[in-house]
N, C-alpha and C positions, 0 to 999 in steps of 0.2 A: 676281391676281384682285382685284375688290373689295369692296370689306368688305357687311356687310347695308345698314348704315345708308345708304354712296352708290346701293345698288341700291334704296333705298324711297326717294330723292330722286328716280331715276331714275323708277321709276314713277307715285309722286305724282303730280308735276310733269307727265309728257308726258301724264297721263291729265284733269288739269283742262282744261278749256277756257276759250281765250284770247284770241280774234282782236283785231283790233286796235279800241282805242278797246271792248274789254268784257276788259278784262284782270285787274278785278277781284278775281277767284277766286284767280287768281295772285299780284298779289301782297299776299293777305289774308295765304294759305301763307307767301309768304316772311318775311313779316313775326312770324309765330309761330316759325320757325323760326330767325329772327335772333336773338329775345329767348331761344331756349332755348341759344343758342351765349354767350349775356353779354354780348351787344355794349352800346357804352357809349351809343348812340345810336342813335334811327330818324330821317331825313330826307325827304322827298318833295316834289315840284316840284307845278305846279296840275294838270300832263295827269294825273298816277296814278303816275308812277316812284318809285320807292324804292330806299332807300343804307340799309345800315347803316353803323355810324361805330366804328371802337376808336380813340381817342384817344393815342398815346402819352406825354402828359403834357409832354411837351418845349415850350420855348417856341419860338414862330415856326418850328415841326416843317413839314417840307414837306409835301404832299397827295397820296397816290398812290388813282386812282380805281380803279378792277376794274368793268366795266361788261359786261354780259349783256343781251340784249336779252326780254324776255316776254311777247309776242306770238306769235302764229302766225297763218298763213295761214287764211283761210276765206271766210265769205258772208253774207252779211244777208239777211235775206228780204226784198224787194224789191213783191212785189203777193201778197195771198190773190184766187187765182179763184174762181170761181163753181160750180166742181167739187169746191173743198176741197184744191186742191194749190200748191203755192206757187212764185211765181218766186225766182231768187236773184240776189244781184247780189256779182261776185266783192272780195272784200278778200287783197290782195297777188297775186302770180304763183300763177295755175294753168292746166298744161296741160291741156287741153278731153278728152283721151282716156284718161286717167285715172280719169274723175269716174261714169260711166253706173253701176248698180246698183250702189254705193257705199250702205253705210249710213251714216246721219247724226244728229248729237242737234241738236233744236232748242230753243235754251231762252231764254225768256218775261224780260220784265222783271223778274218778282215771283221768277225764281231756279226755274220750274217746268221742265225736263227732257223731249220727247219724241222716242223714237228714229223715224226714218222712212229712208228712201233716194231716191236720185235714178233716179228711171223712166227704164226702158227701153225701148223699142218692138219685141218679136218680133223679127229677122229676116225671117219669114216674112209681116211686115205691110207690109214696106215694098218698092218697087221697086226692083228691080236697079240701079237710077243711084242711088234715095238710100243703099243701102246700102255704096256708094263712099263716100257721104262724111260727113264729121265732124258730129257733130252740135254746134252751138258753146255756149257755156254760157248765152248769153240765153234758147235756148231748149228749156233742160233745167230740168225741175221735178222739187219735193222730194213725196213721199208721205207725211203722217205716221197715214194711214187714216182720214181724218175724210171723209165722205159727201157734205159741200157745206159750202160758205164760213161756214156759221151755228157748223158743228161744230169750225173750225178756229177764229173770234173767241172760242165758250164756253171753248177750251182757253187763251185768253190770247195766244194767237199774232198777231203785230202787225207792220207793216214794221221795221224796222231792229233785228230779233230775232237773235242770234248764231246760224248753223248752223256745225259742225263736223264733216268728216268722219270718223266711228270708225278709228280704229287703235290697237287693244289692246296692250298691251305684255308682250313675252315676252323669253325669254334661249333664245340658239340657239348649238351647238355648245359643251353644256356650259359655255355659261356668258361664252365668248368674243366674242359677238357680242352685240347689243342688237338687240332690232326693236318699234319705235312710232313713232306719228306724236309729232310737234313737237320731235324733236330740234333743230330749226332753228327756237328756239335755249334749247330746256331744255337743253340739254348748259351752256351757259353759265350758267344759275342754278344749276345741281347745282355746278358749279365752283367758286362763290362763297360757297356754303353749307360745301365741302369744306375751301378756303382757310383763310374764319375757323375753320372747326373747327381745321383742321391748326395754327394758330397761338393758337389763345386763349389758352394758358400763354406767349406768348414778349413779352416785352419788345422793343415797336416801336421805331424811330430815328425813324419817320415816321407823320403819322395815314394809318389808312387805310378808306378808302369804298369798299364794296362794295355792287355793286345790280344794280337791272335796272330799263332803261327799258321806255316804251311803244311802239306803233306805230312799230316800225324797220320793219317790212314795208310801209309804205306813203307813207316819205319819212325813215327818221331824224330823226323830229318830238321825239320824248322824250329821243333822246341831245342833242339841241340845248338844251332847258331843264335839264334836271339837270346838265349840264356846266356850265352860265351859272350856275347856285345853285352850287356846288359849287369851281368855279374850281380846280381841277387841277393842282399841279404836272406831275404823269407819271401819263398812262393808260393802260391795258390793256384792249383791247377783246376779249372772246370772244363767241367767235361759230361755229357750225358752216357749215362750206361741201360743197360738191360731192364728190362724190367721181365718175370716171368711168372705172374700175377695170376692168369688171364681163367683159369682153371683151378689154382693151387692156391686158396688165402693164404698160406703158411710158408709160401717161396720166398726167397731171398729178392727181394728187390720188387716192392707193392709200390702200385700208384696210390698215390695220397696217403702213405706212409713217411713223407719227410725228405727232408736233406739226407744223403747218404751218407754215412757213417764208415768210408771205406778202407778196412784194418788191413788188406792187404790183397795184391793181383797181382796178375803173371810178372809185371815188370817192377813191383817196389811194393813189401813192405811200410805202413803207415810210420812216420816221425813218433813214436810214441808221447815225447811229452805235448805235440802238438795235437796229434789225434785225442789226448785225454784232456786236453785243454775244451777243444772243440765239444766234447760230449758234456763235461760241466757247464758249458757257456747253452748250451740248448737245453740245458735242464735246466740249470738260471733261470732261461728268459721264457722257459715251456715251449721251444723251438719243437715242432714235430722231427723228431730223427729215427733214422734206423738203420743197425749195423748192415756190412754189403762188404762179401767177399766176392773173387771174380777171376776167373783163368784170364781175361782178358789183360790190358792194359792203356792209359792215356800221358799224355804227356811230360807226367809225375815221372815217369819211368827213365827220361832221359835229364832231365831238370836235377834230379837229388843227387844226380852223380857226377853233377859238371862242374868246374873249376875244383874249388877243395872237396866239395860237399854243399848242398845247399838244404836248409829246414826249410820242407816243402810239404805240404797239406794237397788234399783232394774235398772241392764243393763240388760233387756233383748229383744231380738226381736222374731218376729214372723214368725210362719211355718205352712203349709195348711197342715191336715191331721194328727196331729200331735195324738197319742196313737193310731198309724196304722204304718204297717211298709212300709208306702209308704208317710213318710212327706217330707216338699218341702219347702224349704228358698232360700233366697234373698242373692245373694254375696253381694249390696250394702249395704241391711240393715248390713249384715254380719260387712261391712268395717264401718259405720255409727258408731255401739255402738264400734268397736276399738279407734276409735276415741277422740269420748266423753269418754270413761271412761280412756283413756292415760290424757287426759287435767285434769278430775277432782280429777284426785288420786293426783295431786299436792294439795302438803300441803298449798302451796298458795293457793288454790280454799276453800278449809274445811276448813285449819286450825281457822281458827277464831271463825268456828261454837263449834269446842272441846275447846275454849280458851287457845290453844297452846302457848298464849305467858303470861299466869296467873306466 
């Protein structure tokens, strides 16, 4: 199981709100909680990403990154009508049927907070043909009870205002399971807070930058500058993916199946000698893994192709539900990719791959 402090990361974290390009909040958190681990440094690019830095003291010490992405999925407000209810306009992937009497927190420039939901139309209001069909998200509006348009400007509410869908966080099955929205990809900032913790007494061979970009959900915008400031020998990209479990033992991407094993996705191709490194190191240690291909893509994507080339790796595991606010991971897998990725950040595991000792 794990301990209190990763399950108040876990919570913290998926409970601030973050979408992309208002990430703010996020990482104010990480950044308090960087300086309470002793890191020797805070760094940050112009979009909003942030690293912390432990230094190992070594001269001409290689650079190993740990990058998480701190964003999530959501909406901007888009128009205040004349009724006092608002349009939204989508920020990252979201499927349309998901979303109808969803509650939502709307919040203001100045940092002000209000809950509302996304209206729904009776059933019984609508006709037998429209109730066939989807309603799409242009034309779903948010509620936050304000009477007409005047009542919604006095609250401060304005276009391009963060909305986020509510997904409260709980622990299910004693404690086995996680359910809240933005795992995807607080799972990777909890990782990087857990990392340095798990190491702050150890004597590095290598420096090492741990962080989380911005807006990955809506191009891999922030892993592309923080990797360009930063310049990488070897990165680790976490990131939660799919899981599609739920009905199918036999799908690609099981809860409580392990660290993901991920050989290749829309945007990168696995490092081969890194990826087979990784799989001997979890058979080594009986690490639970399992292989995990993906149309999709995470931050890996933009990271292995910047400056000359960078030897980049993917720790991530899987969560059911995930771009809804009701996703669901695995403490095991959770504790799996801790694991594997403590063992292979040893410069003993890579270094021969970067020829460390040239």
């Amino acid at each position: 199981m794990i301990s209190n402090k990763q399950l108040t990361w876990f919570k913290d974290l998926t409970q601030i709100d973050g979408v992309s390009g208002h990430e703010f909040a996020v990482a104010s958190y990480l950044e308090k909680e960087y300086k309470k681990l002793g890191v020797d440094d805070i760094v940050r690019d112009n979009l909003g990403s942030i690293m912390a830095v432990r230094y190992s003291g070594k001269k001409d010490a290689k650079k190993v990154m740990l990058l998480a992405h701190m964003d999530e999925i959501g909406f901007l407000v888009k128009q205040v009508t004349e009724t006092g209810v608002l349009k939204m306009h989508p920020v990252g992937g979201w499927f349309n049927q998901n979303l109808l009497s969803q509650r939502v927190r709307v919040t203001t420039r100045k940092g002000d907070v209000y809950n509302g939901t996304i209206g729904s139309i009776p059933p019984h209001m609508l006709s037998a043909e429209d109730r066939m069909k989807p309603i799409d998200i242009p034309n779903m509006l948010v509620d936050v009870g304000a009477r007409n348009k005047e009542e919604v400007e006095a609250m401060g509410i304005q276009a391009g205002d963060m909305i986020v869908v509510d997904g409260p966080f709980e622990t299910l099955n004693n404690g086995k399971r996680l359910l809240a929205k933005a795992f995807d990809n607080r799972y990777g900032c909890v990782m990087g807070l857990d990392i340095l913790d798990a190491l702050k007494d150890e004597k590095l061979d290598f420096d090492l930058y741990v962080g989380a970009s911005v807006q990955e959900e809506v191009g891999l915008r922030g892993a592309q500058t923080i990797t360009q400031l930063i310049k990488p020998d070897l990165a680790v990209v976490l990131d939660c993916s799919p899981a599609n479990d739920a009905l199918d033992p036999k799908a690609i991407g099981q809860l409580g199946g392990g660290v993901l094993v991920r050989m290749m996705d829309g945007n990168m191709i696995a490092t081969k000698d890194l990826i087979y490194k990784f799989v001997d190191l979890c058979e080594e240690n009986d690490i639970k893994h399992q292989f995990y291909f993906s149309p999709g893509g995470t931050d890996a994507g933009v990271v292995h192709k910047s400056n000359e080339g960078i030897k980049t790796l993917t720790c991530c595991l899987c969560a059911r539900n995930i771009h809804t606010a009701s996703s669901i991971l695995d403490i095991e897998d959770y504790l799996a990719a801790k694991e594997a990725l403590i063992h292979f950040i040893d410069i003993k595991t890579w270094g021969d791959v970067l020829c460390v000792n040239d």
